[in-house]
N, CA and C atoms as a LAMMPS dump frame, in Angstrom:
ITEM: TIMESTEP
0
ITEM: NUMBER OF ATOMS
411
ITEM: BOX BOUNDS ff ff ff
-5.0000000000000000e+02 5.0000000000000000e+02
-5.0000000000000000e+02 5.0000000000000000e+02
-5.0000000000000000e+02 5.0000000000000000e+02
ITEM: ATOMS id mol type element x y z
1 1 1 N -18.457 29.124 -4.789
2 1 2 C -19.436 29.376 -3.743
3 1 3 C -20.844 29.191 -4.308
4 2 1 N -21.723 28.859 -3.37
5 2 2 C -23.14 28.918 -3.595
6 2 3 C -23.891 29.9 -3.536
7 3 1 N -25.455 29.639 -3.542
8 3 2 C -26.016 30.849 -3.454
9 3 3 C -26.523 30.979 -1.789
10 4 1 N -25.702 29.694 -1.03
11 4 2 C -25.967 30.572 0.478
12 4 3 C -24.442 30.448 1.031
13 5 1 N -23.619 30.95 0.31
14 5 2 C -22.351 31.445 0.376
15 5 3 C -21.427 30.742 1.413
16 6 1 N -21.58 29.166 0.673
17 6 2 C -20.787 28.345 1.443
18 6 3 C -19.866 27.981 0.072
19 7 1 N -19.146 26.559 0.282
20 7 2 C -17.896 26.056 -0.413
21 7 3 C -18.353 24.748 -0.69
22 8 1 N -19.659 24.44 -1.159
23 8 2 C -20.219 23.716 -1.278
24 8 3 C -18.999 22.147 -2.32
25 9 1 N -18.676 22.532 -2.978
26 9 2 C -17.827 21.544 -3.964
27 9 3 C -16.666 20.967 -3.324
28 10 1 N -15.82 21.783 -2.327
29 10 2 C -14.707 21.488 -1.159
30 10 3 C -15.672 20.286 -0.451
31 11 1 N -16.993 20.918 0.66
32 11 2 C -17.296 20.029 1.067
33 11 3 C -18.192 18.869 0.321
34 12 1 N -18.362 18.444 -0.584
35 12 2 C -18.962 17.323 -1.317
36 12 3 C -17.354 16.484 -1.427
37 13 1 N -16.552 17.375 -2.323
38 13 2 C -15.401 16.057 -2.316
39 13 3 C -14.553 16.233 -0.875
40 14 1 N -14.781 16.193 0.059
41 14 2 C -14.459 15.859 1.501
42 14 3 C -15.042 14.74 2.117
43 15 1 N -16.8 14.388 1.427
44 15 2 C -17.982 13.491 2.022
45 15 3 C -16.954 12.742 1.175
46 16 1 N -16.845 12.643 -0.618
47 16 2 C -16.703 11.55 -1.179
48 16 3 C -15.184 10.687 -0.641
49 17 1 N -14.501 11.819 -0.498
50 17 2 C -13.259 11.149 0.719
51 17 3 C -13.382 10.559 1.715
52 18 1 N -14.433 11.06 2.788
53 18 2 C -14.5 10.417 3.964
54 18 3 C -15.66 9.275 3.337
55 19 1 N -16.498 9.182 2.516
56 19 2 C -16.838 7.682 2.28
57 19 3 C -16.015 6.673 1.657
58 20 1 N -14.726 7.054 1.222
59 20 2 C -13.887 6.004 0.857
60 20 3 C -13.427 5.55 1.775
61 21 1 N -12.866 6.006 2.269
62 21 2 C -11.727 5.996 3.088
63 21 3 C -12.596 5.171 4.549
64 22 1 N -13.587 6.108 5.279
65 22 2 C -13.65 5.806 6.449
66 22 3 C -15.067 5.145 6.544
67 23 1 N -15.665 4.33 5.211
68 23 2 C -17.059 4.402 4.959
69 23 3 C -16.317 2.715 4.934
70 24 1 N -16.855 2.055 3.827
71 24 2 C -16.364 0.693 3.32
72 24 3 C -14.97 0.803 3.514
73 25 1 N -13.887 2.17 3.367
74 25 2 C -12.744 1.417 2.909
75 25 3 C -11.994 1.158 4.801
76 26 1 N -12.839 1.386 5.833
77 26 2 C -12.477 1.085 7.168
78 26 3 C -12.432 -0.873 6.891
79 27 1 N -12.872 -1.215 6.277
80 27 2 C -13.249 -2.979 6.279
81 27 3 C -11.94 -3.184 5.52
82 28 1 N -12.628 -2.474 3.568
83 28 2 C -11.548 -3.205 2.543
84 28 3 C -9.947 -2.615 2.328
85 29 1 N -9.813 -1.894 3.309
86 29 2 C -8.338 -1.747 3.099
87 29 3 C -7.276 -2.312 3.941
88 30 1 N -7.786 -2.374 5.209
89 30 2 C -6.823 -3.257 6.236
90 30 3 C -6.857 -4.682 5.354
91 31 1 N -8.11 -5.354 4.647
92 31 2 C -8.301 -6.851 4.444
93 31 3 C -7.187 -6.305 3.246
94 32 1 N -7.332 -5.999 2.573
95 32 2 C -6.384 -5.824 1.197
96 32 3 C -4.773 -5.321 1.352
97 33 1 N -4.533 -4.819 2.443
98 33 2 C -3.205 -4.466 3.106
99 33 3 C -2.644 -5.393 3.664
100 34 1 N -3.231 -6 4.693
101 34 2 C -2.528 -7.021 5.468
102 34 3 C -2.582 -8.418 4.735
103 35 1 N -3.728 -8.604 3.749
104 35 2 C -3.831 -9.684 3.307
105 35 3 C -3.108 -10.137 2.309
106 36 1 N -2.067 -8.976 1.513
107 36 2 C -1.356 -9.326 0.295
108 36 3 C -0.05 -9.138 1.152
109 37 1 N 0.333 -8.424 1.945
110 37 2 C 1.319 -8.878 3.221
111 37 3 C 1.746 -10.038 3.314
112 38 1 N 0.074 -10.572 4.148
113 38 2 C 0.447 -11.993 4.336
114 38 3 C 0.726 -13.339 3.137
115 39 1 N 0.507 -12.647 1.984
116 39 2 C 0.251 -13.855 0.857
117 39 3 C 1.69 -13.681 0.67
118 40 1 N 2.388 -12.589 0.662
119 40 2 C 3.636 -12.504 0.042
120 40 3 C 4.541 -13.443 1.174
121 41 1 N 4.418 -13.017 2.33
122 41 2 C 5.217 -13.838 3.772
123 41 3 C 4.671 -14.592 3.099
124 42 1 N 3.687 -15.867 2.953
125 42 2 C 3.897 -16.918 2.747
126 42 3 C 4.326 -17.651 1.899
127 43 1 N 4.242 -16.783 0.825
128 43 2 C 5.2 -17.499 -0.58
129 43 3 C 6.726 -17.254 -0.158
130 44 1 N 7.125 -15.857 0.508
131 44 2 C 8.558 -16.223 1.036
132 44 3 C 8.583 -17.768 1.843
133 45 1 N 7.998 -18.008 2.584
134 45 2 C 8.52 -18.675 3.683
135 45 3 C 8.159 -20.446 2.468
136 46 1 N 7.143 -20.571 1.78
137 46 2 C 7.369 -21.582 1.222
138 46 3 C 8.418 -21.805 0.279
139 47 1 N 8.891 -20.608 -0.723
140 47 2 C 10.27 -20.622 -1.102
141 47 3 C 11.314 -21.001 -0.52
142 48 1 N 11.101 -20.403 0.742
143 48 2 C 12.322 -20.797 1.959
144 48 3 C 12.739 -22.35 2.318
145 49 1 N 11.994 -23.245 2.077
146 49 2 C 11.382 -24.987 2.284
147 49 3 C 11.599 -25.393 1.007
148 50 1 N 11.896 -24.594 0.071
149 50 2 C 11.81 -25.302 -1.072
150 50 3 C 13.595 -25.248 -1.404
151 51 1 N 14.15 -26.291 -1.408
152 51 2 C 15.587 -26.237 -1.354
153 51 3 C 16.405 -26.157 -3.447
154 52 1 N 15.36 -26.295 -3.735
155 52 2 C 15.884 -26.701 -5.231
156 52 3 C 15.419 -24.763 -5.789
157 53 1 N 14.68 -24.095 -5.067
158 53 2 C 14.624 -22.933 -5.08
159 53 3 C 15.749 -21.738 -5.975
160 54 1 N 15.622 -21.396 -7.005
161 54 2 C 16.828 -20.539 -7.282
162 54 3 C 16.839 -19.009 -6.617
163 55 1 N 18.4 -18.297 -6.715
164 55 2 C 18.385 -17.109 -5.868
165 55 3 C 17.718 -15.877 -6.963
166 56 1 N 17.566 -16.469 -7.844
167 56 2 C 16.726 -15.194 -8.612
168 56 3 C 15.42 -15.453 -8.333
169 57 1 N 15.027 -16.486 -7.56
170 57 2 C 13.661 -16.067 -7.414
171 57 3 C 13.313 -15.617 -5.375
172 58 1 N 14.448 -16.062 -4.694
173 58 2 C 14.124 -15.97 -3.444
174 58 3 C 14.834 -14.706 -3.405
175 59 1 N 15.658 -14.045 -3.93
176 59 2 C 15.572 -12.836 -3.446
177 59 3 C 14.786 -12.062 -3.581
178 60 1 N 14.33 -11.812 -4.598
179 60 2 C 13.047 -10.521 -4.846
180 60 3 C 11.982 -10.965 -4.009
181 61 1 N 11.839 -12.253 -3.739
182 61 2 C 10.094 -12.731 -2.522
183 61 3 C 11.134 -11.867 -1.502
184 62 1 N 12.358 -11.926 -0.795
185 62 2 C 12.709 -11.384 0.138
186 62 3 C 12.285 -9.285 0.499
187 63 1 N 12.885 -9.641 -0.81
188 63 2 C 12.705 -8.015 -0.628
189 63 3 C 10.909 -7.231 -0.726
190 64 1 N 10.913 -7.947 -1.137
191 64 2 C 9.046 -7.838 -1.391
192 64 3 C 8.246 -7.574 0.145
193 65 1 N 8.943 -9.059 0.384
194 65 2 C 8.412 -8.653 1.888
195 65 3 C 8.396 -8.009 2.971
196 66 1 N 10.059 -7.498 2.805
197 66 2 C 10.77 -6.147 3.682
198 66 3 C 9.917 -4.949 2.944
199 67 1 N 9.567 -4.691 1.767
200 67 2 C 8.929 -3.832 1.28
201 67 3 C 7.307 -3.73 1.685
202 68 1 N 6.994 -4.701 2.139
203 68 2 C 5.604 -5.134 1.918
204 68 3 C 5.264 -4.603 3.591
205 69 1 N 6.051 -4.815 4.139
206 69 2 C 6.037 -4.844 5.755
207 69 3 C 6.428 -3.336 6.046
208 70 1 N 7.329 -2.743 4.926
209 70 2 C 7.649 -0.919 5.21
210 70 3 C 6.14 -0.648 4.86
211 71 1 N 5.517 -1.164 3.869
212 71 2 C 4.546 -0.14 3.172
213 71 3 C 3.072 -0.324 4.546
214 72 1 N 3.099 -1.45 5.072
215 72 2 C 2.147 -1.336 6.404
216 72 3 C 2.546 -0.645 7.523
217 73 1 N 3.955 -0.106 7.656
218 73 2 C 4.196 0.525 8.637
219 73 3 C 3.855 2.197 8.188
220 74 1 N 3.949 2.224 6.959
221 74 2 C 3.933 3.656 6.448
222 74 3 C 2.395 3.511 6.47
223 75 1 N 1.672 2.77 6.401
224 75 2 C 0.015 3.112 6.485
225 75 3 C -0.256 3.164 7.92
226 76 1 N 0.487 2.633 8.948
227 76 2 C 0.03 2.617 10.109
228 76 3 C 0.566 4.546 10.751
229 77 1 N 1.27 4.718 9.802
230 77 2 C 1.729 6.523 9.977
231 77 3 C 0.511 6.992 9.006
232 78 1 N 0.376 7.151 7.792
233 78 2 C -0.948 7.454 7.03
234 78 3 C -2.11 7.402 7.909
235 79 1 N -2.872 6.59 7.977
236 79 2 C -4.104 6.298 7.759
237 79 3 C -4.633 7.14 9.344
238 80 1 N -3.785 7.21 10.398
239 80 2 C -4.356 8.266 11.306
240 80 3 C -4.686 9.595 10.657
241 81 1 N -4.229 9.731 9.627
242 81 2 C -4.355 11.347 9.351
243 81 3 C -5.737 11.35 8.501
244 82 1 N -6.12 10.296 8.3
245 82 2 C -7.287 10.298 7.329
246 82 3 C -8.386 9.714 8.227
247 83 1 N -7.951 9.064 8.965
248 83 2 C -9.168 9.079 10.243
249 83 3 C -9.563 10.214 11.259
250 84 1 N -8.616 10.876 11.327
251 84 2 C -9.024 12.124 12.108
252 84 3 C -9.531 13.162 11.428
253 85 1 N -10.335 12.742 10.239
254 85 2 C -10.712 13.897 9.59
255 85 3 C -12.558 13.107 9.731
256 86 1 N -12.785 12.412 10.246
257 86 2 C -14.055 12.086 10.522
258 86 3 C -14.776 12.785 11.694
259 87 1 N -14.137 14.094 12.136
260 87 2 C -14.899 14.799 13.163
261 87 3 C -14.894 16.221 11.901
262 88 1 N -15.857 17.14 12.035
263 88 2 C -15.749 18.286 11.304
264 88 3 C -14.253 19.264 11.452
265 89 1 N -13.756 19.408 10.227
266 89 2 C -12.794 19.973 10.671
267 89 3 C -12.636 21.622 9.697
268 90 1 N -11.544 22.646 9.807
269 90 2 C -11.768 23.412 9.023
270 90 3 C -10.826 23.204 7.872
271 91 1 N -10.436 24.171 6.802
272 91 2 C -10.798 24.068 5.181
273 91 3 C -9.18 23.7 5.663
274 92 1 N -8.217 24.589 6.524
275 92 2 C -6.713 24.868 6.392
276 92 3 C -6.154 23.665 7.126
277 93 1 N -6.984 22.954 8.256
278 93 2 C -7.156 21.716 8.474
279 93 3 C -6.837 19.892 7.589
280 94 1 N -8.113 20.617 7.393
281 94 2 C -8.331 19.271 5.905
282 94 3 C -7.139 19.558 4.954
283 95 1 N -6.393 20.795 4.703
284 95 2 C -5.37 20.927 3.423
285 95 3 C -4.594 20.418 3.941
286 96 1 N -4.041 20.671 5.667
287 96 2 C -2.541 20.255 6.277
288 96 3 C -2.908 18.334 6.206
289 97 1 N -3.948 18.095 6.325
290 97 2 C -4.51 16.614 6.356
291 97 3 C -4.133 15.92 5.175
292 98 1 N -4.664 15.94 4.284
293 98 2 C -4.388 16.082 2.212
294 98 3 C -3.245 15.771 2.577
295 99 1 N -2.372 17.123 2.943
296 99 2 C -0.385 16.907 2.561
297 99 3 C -0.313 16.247 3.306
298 100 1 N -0.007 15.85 4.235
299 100 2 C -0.108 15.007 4.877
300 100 3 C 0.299 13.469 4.677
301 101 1 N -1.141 13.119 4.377
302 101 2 C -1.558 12.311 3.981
303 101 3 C -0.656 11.549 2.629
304 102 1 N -0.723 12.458 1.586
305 102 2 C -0.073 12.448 0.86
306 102 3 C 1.218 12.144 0.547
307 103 1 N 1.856 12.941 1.462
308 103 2 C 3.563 12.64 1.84
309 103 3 C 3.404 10.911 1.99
310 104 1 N 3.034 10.516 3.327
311 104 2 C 2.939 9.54 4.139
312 104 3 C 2.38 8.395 3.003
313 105 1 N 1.133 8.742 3.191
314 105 2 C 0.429 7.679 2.187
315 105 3 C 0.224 7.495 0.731
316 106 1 N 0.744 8.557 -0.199
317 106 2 C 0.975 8.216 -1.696
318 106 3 C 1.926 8.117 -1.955
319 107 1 N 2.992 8.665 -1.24
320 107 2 C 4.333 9.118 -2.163
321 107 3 C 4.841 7.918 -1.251
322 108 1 N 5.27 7.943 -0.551
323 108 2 C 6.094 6.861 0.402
324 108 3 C 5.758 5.626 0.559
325 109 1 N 4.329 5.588 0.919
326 109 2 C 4.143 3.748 0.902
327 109 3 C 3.172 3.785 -0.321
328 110 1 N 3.265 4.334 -1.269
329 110 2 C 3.013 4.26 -2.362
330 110 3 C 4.233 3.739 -3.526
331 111 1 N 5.546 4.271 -2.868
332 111 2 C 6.307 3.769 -3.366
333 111 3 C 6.767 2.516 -3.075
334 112 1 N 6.787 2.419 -1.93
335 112 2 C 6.895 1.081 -1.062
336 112 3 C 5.997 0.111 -1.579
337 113 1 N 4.7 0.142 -1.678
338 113 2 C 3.872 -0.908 -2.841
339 113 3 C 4.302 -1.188 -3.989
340 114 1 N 4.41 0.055 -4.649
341 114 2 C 5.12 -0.248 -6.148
342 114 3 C 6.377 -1.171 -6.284
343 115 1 N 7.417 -0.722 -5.428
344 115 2 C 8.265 -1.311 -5.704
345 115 3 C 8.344 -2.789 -5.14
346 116 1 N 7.195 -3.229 -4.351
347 116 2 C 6.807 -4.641 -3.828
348 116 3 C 6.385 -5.528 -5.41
349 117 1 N 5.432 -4.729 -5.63
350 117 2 C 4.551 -5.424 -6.582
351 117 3 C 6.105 -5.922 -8.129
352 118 1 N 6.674 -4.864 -8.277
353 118 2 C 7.752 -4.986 -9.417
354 118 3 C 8.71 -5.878 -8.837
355 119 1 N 9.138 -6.248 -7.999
356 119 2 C 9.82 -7.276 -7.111
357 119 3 C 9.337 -8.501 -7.73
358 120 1 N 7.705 -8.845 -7.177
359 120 2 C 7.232 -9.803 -6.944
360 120 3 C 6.831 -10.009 -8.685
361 121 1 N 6.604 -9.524 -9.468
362 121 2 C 6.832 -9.68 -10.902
363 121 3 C 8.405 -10.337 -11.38
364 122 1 N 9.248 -9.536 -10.78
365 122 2 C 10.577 -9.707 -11.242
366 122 3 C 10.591 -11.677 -10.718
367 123 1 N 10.473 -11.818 -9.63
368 123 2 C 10.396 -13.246 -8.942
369 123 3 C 9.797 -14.136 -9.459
370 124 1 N 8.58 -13.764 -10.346
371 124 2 C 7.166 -14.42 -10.615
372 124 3 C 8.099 -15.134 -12.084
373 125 1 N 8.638 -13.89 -12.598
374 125 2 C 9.271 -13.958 -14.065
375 125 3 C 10.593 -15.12 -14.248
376 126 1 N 11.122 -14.869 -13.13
377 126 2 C 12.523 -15.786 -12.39
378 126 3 C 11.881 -17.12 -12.63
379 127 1 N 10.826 -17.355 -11.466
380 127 2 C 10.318 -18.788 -11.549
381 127 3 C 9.745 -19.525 -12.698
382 128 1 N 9.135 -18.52 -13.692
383 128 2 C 8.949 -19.191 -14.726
384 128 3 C 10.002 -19.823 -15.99
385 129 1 N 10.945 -18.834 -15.452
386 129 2 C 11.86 -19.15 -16.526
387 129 3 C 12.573 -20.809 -16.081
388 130 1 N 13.318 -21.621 -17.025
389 130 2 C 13.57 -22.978 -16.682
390 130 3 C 14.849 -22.619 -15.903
391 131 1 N 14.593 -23.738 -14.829
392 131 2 C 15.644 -23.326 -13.474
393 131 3 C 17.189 -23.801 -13.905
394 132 1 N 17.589 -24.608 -14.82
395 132 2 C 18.777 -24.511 -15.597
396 132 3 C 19.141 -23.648 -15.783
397 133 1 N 18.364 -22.568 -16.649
398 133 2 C 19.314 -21.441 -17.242
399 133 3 C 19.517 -20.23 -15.718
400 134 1 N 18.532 -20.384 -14.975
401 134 2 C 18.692 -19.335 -13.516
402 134 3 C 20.043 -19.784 -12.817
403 135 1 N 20.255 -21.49 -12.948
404 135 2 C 21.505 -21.691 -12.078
405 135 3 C 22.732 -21.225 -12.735
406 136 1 N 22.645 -21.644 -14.109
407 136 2 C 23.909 -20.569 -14.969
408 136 3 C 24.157 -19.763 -14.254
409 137 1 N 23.463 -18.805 -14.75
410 137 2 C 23.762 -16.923 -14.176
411 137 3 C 23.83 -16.736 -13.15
């Protein structure tokens, strides 16, 4: 507490939240969400055209993208909870908001990213390797 007996440090990192989030990150997070979405759909779908393609590398673009497409649906559940905190709200409020949030948007399509991105490594790793030894195995 302060010396005019508010919660002054709660509300400072609440501003620095709501300027991430609903300040710049209203622009750079949909562009950075939907846009690595879409990069991944399109390397699936050019894999898909590419017939000499091995299955160690088109499956993981597959799953990437089923992953890639959960983790925008899990932000489209997230990110209301972090927009509705742009009207004043109270302290027990903002905490149920946090968990929330949290559940939805770190743990779940947090996992859902992660396990996109390790996919799309695993695929990246596939393609480099010489497509002889991928048709072996």
């Amino acid at each position: 507490m302060d010396r005019h007996g508010t919660n002054s440090g709660r509300t400072r990192g609440c501003n620095i939240v709501w300027l991430a989030d609903l300040g710049t990150g209203l622009v750079a997070f949909p562009i950075e969400g939907i846009g690595s979405a879409l990069l991944i759909i399109a390397a699936a779908v050019s894999n898909y055209f590419d017939r000499n393609a091995p299955l160690a590398v088109s499956l993981p673009l597959y799953l990437a993208v089923a992953l890639s497409i959960i983790g925008l649906l899990l932000t489209a559940k997230a990110a209301p909870i972090m927009l509705g905190l742009a009207e004043p709200q109270s302290a027990a409020a903002i905490q149920h908001a946090f968990e929330d949030f949290f559940f939805w948007g770190l743990y779940l399509r947090g996992l859902a990213d992660m396990l996109a991105f390790v996919v799309l490594v695993v695929a990246l790793a596939n393609f480099a390797w010489p497509k002889s030894e991928l048709n072996r195995a």
